[in-house]
NUDREN-378834 format. One record per residue: residue in three letters; x, y, z negated of N, C-alpha, C in turn. Coordinates in steps of 0.1 Angstrom, whole numbers, plus 5000, padded with zeros to 4 digits. Layout:
<rs>
alaXYZXYZXYZ
...
</rs>
This chain:
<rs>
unk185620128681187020158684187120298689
unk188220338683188620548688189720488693
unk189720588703191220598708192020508709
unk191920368715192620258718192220258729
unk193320088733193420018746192619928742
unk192019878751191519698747191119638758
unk191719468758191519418767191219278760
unk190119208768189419078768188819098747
unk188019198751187519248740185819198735
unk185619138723184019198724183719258714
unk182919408717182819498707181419488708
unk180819488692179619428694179019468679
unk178219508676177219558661177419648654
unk178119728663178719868658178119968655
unk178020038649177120188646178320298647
unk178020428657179120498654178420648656
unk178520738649178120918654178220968665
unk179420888681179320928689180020848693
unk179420718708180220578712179720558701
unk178720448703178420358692179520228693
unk180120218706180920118702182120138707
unk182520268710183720268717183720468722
unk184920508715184820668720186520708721
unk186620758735187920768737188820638738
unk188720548746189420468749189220418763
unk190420318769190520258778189620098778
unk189120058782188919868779188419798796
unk189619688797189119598808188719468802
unk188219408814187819318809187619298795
unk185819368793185719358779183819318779
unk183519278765181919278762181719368757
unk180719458763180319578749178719538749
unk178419498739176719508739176419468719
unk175719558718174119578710174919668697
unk175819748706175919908697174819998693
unk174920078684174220188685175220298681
unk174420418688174720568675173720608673
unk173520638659172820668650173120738639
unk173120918642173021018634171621018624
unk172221078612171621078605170321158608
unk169321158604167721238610167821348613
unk168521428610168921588609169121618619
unk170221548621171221568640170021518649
unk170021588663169521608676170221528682
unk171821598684172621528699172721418692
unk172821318700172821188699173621168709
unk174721078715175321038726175920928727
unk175820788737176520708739176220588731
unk175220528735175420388720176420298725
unk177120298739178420178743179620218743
unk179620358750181120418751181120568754
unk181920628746181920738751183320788757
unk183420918765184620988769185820848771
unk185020718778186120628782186020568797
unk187220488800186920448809187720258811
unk186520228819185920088819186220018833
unk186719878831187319838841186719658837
unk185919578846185419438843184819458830
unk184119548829183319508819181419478819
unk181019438803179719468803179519518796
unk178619558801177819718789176119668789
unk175719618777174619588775174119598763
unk172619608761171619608748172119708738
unk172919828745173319918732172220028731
unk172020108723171120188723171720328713
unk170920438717171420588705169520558703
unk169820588687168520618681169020738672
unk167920788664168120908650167420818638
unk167920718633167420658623166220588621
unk165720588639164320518640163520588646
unk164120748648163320838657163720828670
unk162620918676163220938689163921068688
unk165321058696166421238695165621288706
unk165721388703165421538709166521568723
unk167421568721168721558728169821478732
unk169621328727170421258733170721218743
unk171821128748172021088760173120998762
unk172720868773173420818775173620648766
unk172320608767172120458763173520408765
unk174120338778175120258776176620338772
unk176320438784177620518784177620648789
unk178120758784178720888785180020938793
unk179821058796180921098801182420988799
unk182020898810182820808811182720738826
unk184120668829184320618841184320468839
unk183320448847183420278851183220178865
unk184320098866184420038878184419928875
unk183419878885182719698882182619708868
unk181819728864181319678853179419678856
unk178819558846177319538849176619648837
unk176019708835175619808824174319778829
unk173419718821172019698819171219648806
unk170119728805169119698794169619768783
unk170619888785170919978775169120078773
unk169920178762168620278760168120388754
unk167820468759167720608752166920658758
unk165820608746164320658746164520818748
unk164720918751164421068746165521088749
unk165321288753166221358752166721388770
unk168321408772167921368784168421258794
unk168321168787168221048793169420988797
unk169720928813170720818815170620708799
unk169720638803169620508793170820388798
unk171420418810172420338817173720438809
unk174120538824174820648824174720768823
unk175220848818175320988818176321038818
unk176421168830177721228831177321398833
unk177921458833178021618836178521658839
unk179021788843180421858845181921778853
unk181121718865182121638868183321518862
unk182721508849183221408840182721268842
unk183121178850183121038847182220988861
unk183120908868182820798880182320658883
unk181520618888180920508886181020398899
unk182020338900181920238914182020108912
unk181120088922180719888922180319858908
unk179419988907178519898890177119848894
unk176719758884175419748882175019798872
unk173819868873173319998864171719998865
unk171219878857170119848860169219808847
unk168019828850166919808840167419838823
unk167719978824168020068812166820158808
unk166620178797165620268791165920438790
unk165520498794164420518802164720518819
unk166220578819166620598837167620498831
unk168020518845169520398848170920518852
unk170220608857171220708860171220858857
unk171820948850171821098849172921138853
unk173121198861174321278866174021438867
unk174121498855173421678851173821748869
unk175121738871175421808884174921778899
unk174221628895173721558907174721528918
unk176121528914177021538925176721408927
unk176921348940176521218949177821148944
unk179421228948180621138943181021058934
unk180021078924180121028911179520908912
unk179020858921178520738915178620688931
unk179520538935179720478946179520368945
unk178920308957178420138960178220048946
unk177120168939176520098928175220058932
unk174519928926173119868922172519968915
unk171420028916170620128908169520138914
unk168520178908167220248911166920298904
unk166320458906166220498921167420528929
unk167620528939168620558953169520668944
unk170620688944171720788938173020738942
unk173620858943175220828952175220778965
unk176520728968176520728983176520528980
unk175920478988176320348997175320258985
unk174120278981173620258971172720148970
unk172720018966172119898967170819918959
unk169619988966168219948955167419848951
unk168119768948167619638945167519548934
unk166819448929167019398918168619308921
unk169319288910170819268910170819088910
unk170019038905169518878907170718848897
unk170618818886172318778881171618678873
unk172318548866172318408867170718418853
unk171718468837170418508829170518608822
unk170618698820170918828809170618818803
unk169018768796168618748785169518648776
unk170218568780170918448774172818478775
unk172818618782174018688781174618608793
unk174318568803174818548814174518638825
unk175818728829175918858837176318818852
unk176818708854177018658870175918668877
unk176218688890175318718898174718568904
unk173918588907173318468913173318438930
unk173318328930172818278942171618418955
unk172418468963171118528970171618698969
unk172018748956172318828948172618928959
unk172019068955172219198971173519228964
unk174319228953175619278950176819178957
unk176619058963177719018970177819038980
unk179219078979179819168991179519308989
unk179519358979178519448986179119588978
unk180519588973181319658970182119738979
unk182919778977184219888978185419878975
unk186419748986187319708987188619808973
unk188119948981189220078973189720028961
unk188319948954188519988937188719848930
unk189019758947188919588936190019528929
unk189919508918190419448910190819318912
unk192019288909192919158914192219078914
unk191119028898190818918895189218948888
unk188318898883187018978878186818928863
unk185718948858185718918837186218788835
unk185718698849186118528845187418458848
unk188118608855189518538859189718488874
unk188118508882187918468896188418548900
unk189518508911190418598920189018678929
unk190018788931188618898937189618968951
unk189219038959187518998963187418818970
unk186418798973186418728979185118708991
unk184918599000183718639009182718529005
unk181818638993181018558988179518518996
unk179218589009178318589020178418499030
unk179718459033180318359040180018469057
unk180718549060180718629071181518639073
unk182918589068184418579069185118729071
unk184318809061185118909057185218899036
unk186218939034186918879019186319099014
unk185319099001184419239000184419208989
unk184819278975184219258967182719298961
unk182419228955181119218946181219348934
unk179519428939179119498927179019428914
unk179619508896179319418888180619378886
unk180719318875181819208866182119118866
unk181219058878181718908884181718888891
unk182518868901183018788915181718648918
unk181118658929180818518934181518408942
unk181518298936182418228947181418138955
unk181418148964180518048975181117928973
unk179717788975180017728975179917668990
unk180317759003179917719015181317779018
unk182117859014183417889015184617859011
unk185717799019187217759017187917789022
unk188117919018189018049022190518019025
unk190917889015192417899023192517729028
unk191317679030191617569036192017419033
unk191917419018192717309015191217229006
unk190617219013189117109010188517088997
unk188717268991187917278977187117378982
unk185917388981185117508980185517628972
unk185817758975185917868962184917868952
unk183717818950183317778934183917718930
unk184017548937184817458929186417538926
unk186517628934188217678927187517758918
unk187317878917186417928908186717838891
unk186117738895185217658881187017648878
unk188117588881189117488883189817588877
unk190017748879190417858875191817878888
unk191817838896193017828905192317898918
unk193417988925193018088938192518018946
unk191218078951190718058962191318108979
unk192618178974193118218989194118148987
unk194418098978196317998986196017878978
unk196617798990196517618987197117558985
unk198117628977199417628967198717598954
unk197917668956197517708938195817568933
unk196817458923196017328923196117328906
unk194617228903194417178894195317058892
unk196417058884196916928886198116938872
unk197916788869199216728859200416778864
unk200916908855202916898859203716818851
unk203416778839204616708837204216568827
unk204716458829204716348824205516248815
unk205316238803206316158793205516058784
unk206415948786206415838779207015768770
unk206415708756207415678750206915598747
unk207515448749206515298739205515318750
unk204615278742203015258748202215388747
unk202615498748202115658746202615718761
unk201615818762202215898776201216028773
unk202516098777201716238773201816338786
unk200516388791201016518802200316588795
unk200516688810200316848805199516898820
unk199116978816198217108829197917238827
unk198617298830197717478829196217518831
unk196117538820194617578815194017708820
unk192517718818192117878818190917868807
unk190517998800189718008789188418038795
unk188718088807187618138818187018278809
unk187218318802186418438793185118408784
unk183918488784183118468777181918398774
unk181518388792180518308794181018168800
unk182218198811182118068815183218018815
unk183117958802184417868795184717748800
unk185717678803186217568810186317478798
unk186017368802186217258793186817148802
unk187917038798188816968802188416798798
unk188816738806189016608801189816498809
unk189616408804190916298806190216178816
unk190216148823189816018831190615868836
unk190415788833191115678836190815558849
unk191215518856191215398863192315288867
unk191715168860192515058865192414998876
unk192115048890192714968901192315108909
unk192615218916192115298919191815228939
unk192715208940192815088953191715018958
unk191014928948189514868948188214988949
unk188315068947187615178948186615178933
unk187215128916186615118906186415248900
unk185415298895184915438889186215468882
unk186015578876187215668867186415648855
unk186815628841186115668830186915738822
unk185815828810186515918802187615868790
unk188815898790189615848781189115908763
unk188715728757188615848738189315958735
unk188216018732189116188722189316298734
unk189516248748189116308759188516428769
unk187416428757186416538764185816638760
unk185516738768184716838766185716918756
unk187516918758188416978753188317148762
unk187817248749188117358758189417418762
unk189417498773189917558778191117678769
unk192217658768193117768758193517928767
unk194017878781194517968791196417998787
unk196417848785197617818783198217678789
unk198817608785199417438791198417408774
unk198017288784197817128775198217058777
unk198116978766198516808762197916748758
unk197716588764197216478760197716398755
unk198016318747198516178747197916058742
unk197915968752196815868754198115708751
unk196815628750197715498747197515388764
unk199015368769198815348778199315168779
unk199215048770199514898769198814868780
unk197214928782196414838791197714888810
unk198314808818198814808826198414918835
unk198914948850198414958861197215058858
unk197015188851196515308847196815408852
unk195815458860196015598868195415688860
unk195515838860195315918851194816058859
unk193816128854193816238860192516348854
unk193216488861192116548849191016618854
unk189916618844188916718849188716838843
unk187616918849187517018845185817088849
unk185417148836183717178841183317348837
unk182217378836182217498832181517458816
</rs>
């Protein structure tokens, strides 16, 4: 992509002479991984195998790489990303063997900012900043120590190898942001920030995904913020429910409806239908045929089920 906008993007197997997958644009909430650039043998500078001269908002930036046709460049720079700005986004396992480096980031000349990223386990560094200015890079994950407010630690996230960029259970990035720069909502659509430490302060999380605790119910109404999380409905107001709005019947048919979420890339919601005939007796719920494991649109659904058998309660679920 040149010179565009893009949102809920995945830019992905790209080869380009400079931004292997992206140069001169804006993109939120987007996937960028397993770009390259790749000048022909001749050319030296090499720059950017994820993004160049852009800036990034909930994204990931992963597995991209600048090569010279299988060599190592002499002068490249900037495995994931170049002279570019990124906030919350996870950039890891990019790579740029040679040259001078930032296999994460590279910036120079005061070009391009880096807050509440994870910027980790890239080839060869994680971070180049030519001017060394400290400003450029805030309450990011990295090693070694760079910038101000700077988490050196492993980032603990769920599996990266299997493209799962959430942070895990334990994870030194929750909480562990910079209110300044947080974003309404994070890659999965989890309202942000939130208090994923349970210290009852609401911080966002380094990285592209929000943690929701499951020890936390921030607005009180007897769901945990994972379980709202998963449900795709705010964890701060208890207004905001998983539930049937509207109901119609015709004959022995009844059809509702519920607002959906697509949840994004990794953690897609899937839907289904449950039934009970005496809910009163305290009898299980079972899955209604044709029912289940309905994904997620991020729009309203519809069901319609056959309702002869009498005295049928109805209601929906929802998983990752």
């Amino acid at each position: 992509a040149s010179d565009s906008s893009l949102m809920r993007c995945v830019v992905s197997g790209n080869t380009g002479l400079t931004g292997g997958g992206m140069d001169s644009c804006v993109a939120s909430d987007c996937i960028i991984v397993s770009n390259k650039c790749d000048w022909p043998g001749w050319h030296n500078y090499n720059s950017a195998g994820g993004a160049m001269l852009s800036t990034l908002s909930n994204c990931v930036v992963a597995f991209n790489r600048v090569t010279i046709s299988g060599i190592t460049p002499q002068h490249s720079y900037g495995g994931g990303l170049a002279y570019s700005s990124a906030y919350n986004c996870t950039i890891i396992s990019n790579s740029c063997p040679g040259g001078y480096g930032g296999g994460g980031v590279f910036n120079n000349g005061g070009v391009g900012l880096s807050v509440n990223c994870i910027i980790y386990g890239n080839d060869f560094d994680n971070v180049n900043v030519s001017d060394t200015l400290s400003n450029q890079v805030v309450n990011c994950c990295t090693t070694p120590a760079f910038g101000s407010n700077c988490v050196v630690a492993v980032p603990m996230l769920v599996d990266p190898a299997a493209g799962d960029f959430r942070l895990a259970a334990g994870s030194p990035c929750i909480d562990a942001g910079t209110n300044s720069y947080a974003p309404a909502k994070d890659l999965d659509g989890v309202t942000s920030p939130l208090d994923g430490n349970n210290d009852g302060i609401a911080r966002v999380d380094i990285g592209a995904y929000e943690y929701a605790s499951p020890l936390v119910d921030a607005d009180q109404d007897g769901m945990s913020d994972q379980d709202e999380a998963v449900a795709g409905t705010n964890p701060g107001d208890s207004g905001s429910l998983l539930r049937i709005t509207s109901m119609n019947s015709r004959g022995s048919s009844l059809t509702f409806s519920w607002p959906s979420v697509d949840g994004g890339y990794v953690a897609k919601r899937y839907y289904g239908v449950v039934c009970n005939s005496n809910i009163l007796s305290g009898s299980s719920w079972g899955s209604v045929l044709g029912s289940v494991n309905m994904p997620g649109t991020g729009f309203m659904m519809t069901y319609t089920t056959d309702t002869s058998s009498p005295n049928l309660s109805f209601r929906v679920t929802v998983r990752h």
